[in-house]
N, C-alpha and C positions, 0 to 999 in steps of 0.2 A: 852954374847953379847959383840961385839969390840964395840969403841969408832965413825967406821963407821956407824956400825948399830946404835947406839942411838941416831947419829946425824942425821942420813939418818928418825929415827920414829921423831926427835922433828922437825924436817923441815915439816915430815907431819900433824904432830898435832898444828903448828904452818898455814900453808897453811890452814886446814879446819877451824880452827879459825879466822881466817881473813875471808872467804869466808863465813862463818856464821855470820861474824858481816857485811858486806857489804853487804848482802841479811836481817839482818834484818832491816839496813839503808834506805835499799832501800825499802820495805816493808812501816817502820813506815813515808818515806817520803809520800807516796802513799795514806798512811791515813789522816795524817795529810791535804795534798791537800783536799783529797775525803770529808772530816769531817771539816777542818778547815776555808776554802775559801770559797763561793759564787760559786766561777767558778766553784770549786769542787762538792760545792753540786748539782750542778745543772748536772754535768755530773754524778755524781754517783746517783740522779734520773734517769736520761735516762736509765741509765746502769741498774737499777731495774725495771723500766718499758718494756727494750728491754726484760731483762729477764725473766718476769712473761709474756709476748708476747709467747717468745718460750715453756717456761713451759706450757701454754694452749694451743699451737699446738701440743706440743708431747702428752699432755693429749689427746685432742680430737682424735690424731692419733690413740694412744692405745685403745680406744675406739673404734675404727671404725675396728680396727684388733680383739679386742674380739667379736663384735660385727659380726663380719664376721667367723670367727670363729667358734661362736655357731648357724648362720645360716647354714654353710656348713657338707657336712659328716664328716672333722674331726671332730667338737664337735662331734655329735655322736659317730664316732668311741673311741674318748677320754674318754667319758661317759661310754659306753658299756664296752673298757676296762678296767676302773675303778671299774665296778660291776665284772667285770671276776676275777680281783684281791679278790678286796673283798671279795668273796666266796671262791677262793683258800686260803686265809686266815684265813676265818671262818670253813673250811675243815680242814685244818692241826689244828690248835687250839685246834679242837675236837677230832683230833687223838695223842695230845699229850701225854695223861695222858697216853692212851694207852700204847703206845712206854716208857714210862716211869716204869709204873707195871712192862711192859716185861724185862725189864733191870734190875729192884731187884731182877724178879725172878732169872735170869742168877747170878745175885751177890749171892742172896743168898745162890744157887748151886754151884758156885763156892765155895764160902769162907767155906761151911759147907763140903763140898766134902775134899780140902784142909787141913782142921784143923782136919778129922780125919783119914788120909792116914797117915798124918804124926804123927800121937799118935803112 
């Protein structure tokens, strides 16, 4: 590296370091207000009140979409697909060992076939 390049990286590692410390400034001012003042607290109440507001709308929304959900044919359909899987699962499972036997027997004829062509 020239003397461009190192000063072109300590400009930028000096830039993100400034912008880190002026974002935690600004941050720990934030707190300070929210945590330390009256006015603060009282705003950063609201601010937890507006917010557990929206958190029990979007709760009760998601409710009303599963809710609808497993009234409607997708639930079923979802269900039903779930048991289709599930059996295509429990089918292959039970044919594994199978498929497995078949493939020693092949090894075995192979490797015994092999080791005496070439004696």
């Amino acid at each position: 590296m020239n003397s461009d390049q190192y000063h072109h990286h300590d400009s930028q590692t000096t830039k993100a370091g400034f912008s880190t410390l002026v974002a935690g400034a600004v941050i720990g001012a934030a707190l300070t207000y929210l945590f330390g003042t009256k006015s603060g607290q009282k705003v950063k109440d609201e601010l937890v009140k507006e917010g557990q507001k929206l958190l029990d709308k979007m709760s009760e929304g998601l409710e009303d979409v599963r809710d609808k959900i497993e009234e409607s044919d997708i639930g079923e359909k979802i269900s039903s697909g779930a048991k289709s899987v599930k059996k295509e699962v429990e089918e292959t499972a039970e044919e594994i060992p199978q498929h497995i036997a078949q493939i020693q027997k092949k090894g075995r004829r192979f490797f015994f076939r092999r080791s005496h062509s070439e004696s």
